[in-house]
VOMARTI-992577 format. One record per residue (C-alpha): x, y, z; residue number from 1. Coordinates in pm, whole numbers, plus 32768, in hexadecimal, padded with zeros to 4 digits. Layout:
site east=X north=Y up=Z torgu=NUM
...
! end
This chain:
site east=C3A2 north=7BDB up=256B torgu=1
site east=C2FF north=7C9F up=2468 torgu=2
site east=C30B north=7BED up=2303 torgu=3
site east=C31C north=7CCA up=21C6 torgu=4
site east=C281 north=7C82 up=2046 torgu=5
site east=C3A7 north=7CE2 up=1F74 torgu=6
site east=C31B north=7BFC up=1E6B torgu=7
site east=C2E7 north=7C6A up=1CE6 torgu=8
site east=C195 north=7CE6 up=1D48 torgu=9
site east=C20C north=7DE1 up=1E36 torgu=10
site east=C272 north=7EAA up=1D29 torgu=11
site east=C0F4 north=7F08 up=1CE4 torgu=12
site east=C06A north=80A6 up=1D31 torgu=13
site east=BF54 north=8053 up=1D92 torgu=14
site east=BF92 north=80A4 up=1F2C torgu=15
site east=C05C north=81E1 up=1F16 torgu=16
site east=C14B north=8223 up=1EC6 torgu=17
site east=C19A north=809D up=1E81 torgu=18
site east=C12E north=7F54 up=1F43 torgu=19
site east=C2A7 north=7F52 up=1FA4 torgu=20
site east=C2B4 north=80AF up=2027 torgu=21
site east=C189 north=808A up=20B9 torgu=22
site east=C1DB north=7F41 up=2182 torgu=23
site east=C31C north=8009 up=21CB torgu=24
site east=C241 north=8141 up=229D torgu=25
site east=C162 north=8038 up=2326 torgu=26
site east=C2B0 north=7F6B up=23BF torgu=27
site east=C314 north=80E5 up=245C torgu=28
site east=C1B7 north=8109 up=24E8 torgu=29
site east=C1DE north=7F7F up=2560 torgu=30
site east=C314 north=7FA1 up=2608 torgu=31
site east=C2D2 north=8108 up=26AF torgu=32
site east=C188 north=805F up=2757 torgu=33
site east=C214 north=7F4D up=27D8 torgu=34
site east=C37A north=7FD3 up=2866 torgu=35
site east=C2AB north=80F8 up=2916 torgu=36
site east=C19E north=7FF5 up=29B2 torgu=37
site east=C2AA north=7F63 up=2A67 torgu=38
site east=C43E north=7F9F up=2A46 torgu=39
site east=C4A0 north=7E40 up=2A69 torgu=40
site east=C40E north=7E19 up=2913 torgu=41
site east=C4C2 north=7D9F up=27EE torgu=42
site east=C480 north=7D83 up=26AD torgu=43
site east=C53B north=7CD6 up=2576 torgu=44
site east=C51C north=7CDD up=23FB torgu=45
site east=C500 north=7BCF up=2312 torgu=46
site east=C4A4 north=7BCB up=2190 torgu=47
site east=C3FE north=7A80 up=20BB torgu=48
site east=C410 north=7AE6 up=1F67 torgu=49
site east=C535 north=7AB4 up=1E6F torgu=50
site east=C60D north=7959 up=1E72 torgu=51
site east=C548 north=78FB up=1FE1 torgu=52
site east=C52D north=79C3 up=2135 torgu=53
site east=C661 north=7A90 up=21CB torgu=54
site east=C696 north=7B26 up=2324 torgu=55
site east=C6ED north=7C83 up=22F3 torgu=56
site east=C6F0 north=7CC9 up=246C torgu=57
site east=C6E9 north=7C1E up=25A1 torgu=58
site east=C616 north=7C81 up=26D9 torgu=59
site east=C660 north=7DCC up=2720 torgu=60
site east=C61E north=7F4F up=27B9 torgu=61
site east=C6BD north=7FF6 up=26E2 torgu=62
site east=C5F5 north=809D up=25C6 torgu=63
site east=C722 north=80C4 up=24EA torgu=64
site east=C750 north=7F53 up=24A9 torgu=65
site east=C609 north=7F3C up=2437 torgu=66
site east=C618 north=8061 up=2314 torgu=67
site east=C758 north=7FFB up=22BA torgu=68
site east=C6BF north=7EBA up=22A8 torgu=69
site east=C59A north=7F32 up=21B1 torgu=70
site east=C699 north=7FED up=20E7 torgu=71
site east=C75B north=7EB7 up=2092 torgu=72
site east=C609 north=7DD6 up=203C torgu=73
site east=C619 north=7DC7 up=1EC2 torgu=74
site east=C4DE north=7D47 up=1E0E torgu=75
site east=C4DF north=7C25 up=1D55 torgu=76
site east=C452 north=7ABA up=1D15 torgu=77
site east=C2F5 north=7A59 up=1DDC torgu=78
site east=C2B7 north=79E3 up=1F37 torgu=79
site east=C30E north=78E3 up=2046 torgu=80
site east=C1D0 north=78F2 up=2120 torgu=81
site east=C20C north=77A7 up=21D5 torgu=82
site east=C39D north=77D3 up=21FE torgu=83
site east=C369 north=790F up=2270 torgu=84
site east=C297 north=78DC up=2391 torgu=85
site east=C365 north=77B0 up=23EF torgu=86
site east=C4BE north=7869 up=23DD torgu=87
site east=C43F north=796F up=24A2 torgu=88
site east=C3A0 north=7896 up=25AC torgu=89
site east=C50E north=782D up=25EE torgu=90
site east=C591 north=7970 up=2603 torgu=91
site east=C4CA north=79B7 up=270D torgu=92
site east=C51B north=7870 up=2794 torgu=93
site east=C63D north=78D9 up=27E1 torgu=94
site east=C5F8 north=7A3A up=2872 torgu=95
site east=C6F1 north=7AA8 up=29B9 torgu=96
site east=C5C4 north=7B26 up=2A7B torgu=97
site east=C4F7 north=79DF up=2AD2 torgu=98
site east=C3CB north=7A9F up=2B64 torgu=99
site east=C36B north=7B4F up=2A2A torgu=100
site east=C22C north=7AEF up=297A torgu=101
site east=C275 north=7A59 up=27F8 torgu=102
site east=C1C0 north=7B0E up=26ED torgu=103
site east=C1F0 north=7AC9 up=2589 torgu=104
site east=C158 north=7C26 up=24A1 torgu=105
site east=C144 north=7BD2 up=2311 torgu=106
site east=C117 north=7CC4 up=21F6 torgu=107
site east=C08E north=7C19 up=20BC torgu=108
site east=C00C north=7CAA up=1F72 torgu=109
site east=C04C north=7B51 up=1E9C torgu=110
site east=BFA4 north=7A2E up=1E48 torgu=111
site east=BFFB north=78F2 up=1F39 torgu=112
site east=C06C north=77CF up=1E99 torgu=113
site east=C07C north=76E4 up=1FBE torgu=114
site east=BF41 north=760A up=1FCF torgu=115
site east=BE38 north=763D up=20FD torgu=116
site east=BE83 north=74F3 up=219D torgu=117
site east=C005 north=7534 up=21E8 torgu=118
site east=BFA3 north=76A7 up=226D torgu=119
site east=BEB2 north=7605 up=236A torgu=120
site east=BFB5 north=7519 up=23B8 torgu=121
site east=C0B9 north=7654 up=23F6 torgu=122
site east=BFC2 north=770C up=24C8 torgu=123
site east=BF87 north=7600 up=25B3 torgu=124
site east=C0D4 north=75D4 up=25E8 torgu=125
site east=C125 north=7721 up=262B torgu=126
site east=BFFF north=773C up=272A torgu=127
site east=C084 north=7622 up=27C7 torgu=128
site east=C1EF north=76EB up=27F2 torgu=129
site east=C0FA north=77FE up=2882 torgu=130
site east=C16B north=7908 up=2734 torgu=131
site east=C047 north=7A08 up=26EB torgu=132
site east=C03F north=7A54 up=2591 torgu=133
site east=BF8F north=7B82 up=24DB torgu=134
site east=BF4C north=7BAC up=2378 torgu=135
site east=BF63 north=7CD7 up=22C7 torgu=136
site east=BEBA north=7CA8 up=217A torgu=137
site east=BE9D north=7D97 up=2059 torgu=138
site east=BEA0 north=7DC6 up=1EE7 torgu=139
site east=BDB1 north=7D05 up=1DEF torgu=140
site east=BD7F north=7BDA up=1EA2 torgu=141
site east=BCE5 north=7AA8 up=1E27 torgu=142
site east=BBF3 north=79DC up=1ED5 torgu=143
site east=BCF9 north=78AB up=1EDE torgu=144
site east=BDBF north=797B up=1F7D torgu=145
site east=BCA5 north=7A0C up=2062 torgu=146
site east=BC2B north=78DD up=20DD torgu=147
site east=BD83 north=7843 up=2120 torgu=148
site east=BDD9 north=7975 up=2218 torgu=149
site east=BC9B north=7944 up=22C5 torgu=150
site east=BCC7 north=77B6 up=22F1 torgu=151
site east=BE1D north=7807 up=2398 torgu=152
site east=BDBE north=7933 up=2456 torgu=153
site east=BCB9 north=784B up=24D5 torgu=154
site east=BD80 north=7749 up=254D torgu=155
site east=BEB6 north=7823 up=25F0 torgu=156
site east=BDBF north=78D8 up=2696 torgu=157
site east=BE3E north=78AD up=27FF torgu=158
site east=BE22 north=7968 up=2958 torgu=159
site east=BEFE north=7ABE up=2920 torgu=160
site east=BE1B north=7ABC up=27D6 torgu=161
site east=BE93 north=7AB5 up=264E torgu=162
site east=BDE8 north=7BA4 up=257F torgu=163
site east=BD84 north=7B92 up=23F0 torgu=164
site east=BD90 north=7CE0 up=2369 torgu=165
site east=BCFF north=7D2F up=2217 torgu=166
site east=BD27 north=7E70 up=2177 torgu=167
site east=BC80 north=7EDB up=202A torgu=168
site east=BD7A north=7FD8 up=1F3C torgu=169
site east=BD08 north=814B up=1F2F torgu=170
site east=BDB3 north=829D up=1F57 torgu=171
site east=BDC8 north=8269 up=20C7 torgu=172
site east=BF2D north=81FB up=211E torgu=173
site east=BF73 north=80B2 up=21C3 torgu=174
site east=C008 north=80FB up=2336 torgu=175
site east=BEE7 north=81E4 up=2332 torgu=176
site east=BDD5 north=80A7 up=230F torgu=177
site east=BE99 north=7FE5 up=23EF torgu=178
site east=BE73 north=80BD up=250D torgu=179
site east=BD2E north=803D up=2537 torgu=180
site east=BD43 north=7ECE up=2538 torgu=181
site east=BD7E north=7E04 up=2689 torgu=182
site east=BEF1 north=7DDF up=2620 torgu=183
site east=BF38 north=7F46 up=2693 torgu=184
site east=BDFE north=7F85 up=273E torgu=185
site east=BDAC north=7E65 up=2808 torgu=186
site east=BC9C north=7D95 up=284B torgu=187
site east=BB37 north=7E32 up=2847 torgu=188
site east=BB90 north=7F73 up=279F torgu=189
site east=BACB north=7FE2 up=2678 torgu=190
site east=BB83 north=7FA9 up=2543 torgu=191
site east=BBB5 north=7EEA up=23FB torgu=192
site east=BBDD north=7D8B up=2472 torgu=193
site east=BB50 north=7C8C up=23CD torgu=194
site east=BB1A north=7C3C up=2246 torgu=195
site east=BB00 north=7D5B up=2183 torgu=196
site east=BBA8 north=7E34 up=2298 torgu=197
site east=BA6B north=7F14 up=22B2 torgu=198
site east=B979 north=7F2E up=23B0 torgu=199
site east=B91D north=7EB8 up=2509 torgu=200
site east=B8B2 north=7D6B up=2587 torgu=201
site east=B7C3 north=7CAC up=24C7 torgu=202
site east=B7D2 north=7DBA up=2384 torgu=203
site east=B744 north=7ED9 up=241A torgu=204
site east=B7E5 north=800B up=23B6 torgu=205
site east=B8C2 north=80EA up=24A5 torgu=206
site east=B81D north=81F2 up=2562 torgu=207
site east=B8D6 north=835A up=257E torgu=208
site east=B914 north=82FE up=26DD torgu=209
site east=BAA7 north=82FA up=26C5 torgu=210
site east=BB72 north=82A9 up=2806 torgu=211
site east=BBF7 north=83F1 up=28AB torgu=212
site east=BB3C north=84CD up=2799 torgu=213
site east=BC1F north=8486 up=26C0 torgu=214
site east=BC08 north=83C3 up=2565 torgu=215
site east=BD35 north=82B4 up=2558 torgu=216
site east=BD4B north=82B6 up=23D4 torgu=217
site east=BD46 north=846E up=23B0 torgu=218
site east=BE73 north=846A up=24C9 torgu=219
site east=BF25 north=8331 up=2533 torgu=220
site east=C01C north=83EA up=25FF torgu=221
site east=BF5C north=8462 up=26E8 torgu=222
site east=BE67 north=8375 up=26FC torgu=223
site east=BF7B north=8287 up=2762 torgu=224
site east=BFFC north=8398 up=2841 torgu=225
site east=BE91 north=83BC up=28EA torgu=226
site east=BE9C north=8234 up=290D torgu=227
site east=BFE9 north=8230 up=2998 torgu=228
site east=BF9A north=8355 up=2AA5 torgu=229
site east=BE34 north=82CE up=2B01 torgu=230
site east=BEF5 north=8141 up=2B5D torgu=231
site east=C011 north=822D up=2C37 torgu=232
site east=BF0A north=82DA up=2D00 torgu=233
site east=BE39 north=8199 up=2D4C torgu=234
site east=BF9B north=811A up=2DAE torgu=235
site east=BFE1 north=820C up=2EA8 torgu=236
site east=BE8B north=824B up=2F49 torgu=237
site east=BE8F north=8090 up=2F6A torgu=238
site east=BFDD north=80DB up=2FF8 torgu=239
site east=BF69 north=81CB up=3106 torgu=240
site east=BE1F north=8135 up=3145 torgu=241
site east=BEFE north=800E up=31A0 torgu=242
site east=BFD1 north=80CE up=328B torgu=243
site east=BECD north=815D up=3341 torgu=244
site east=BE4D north=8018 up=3393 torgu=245
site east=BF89 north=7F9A up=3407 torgu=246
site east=BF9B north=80D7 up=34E5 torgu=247
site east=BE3A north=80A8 up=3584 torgu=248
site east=BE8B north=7F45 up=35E3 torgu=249
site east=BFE3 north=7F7E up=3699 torgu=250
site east=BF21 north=809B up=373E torgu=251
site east=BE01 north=7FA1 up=37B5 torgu=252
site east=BF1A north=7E7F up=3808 torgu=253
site east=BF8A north=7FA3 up=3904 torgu=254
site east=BE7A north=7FF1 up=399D torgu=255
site east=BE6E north=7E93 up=3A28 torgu=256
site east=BF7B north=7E24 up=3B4D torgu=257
site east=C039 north=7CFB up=3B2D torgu=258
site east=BFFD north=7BBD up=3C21 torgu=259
site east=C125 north=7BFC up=3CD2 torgu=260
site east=C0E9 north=7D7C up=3CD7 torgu=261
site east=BF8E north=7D37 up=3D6D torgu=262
site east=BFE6 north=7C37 up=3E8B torgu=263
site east=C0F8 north=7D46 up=3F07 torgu=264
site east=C000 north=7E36 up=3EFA torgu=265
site east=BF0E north=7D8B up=3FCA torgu=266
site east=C049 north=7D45 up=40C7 torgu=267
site east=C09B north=7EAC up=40E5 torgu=268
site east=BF3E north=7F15 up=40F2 torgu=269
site east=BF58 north=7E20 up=426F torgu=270
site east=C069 north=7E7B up=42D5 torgu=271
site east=C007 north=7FF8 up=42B7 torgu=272
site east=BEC3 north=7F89 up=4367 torgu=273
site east=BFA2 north=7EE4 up=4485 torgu=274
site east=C043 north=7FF9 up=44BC torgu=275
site east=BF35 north=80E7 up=449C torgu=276
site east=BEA7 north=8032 up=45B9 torgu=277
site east=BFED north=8013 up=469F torgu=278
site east=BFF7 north=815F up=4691 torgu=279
site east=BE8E north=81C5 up=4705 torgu=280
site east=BEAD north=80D4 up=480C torgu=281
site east=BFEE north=8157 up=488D torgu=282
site east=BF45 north=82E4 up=4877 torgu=283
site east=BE14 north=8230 up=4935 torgu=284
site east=BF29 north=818B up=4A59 torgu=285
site east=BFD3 north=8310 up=4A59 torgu=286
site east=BEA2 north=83A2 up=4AA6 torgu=287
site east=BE2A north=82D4 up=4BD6 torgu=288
site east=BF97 north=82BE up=4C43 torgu=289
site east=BF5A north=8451 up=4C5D torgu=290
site east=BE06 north=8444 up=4CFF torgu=291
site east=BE86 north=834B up=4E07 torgu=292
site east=BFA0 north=843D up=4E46 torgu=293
site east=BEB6 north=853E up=4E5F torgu=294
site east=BDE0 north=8490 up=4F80 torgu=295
site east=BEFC north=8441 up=5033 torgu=296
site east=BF75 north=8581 up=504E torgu=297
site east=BE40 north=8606 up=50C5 torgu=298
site east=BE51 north=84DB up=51D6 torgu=299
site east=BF6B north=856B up=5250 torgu=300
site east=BF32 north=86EE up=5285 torgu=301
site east=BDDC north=866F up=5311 torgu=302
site east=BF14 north=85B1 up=5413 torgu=303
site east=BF8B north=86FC up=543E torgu=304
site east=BE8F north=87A0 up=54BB torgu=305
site east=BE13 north=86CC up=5587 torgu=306
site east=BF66 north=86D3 up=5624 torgu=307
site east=BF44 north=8835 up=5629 torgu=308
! end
């Protein structure tokens, strides 16, 4: 469920061309990634500003929903962090495809009212329904506000990871930063996670040495289209390595005969030998059979002339 900031504050220019329009590219970029990483992806829509949070779609494929979705948000009133989260933790509750992971995405540019205590609470709670959740911070945030998303990122953190993303205004556009934090790029890829959303691990800056060549915030397209191709082609050669070892061990499992294959075998292999020796035997008989004939035959013209 991705969670838009339609508050009074998303009004503001300072992302362009607005913090709305810009959350409203970023949710295109969002839903593109995922649905292409895997089809049975879904993704729904939800805003928390105004009156209190609203549904605008339900889990879904189909990219329509969702901009017809953005294009009815209206801004107005402020935010409902808390009620948020918890509303869409229940609409993916109640998802049709069980096996699908739970991940909760929120855009915020306002100041949090809720106190830090009840978020902790809410992010335990979630953790404990197994619900990733990633922030998506920007604007002129305060450090109340700062601190608060860092003491519930902290606590939601859970196995399939939940990400704190923090990204500083500037003429760069916002889908454009986001391609390189762990939300989009996964774990262990350089990027702007983290406070401040610059750098590497442990502040050092980010060397020139971009995945695939190519820089994530000059060309997100194709970055994510380098991404996408690189994970398909470690796929398939997995796929045939796999194979290949499957066919090398049926052709070992043939080389070797069965128990029962064996023991007739052996019995053929005696009988053969029987008869192999019958038979030389009976050649052996044949021939002395001929040589007594022969003797006697001489016996008896020897007879003859003597008679003679």
């Amino acid at each position: 469920m991705i969670v838009v900031d339609n508050s009074e504050s998303s009004r503001n220019g300072d992302y362009p061309p607005s913090r709305f329009e810009a959350q409203s590219d970023a949710v295109s970029l969002i839903f593109s990634a995922k649905t292409q990483a895997n089809p049975e992806s879904s993704v729904g829509l939800m805003s928390m500003g105004g009156k209190g949070p609203e549904v605008l779609v339900t889990l879904t494929t189909d990219f329509g929903k969702i901009l017809d979705g953005l294009h009815r948000t209206k801004i107005r009133g402020g935010t409902h962090l808390a009620t948020a989260i918890r509303v869409a933790g229940l609409a993916l509750k109640h998802r049709q495809n069980r096996t699908q992971r739970q991940r909760i995405i929120v855009f915020t540019c306002s100041p949090i009212d809720e106190d830090e205590k009840s978020l902790v609470t809410l992010a335990r709670l979630m953790k404990k329904n197994s619900v990733s959740i990633d922030f998506i911070a920007f604007g002129e945030l305060e450090n109340d506000s700062t601190k608060k998303l860092e003491a519930f990122n902290e606590n939601v953190k859970g196995g399939d990871g939940s990400h704190l993303a923090i990204i500083p205004p500037g003429p760069h556009l916002l889908s454009d930063a986001l391609v390189t934090t762990p939300i989009l790029s996964g774990e262990g890829m350089p990027g702007r996670s983290g406070v401040g959303g610059t750098g590497a691990e442990g502040g050092e800056p980010e060397t020139n040495s971009f995945e695939f060549g190519v820089d994530p915030s000059m060309d997100p397209e194709l970055a994510l289209a380098l991404r996408m191709s690189f994970e398909e082609e470690k796929q398939r050669v997995e796929k045939e390595k796999k194979e290949k070892e499957e066919q090398e061990g049926k052709t070992n499992l043939e080389g070797i005969p069965e128990e029962g294959e064996s023991a007739q075998a052996a019995q053929s292999d005696k009988k053969e030998g029987e008869k192999t020796k019958q038979e030389s035997e009976g050649e052996e008989g044949r021939g002395q059979g001929g040589e007594k004939g022969q003797d006697d035959k001489k016996d008896e013209d020897g007879d003859k002339m003597d008679i003679a």
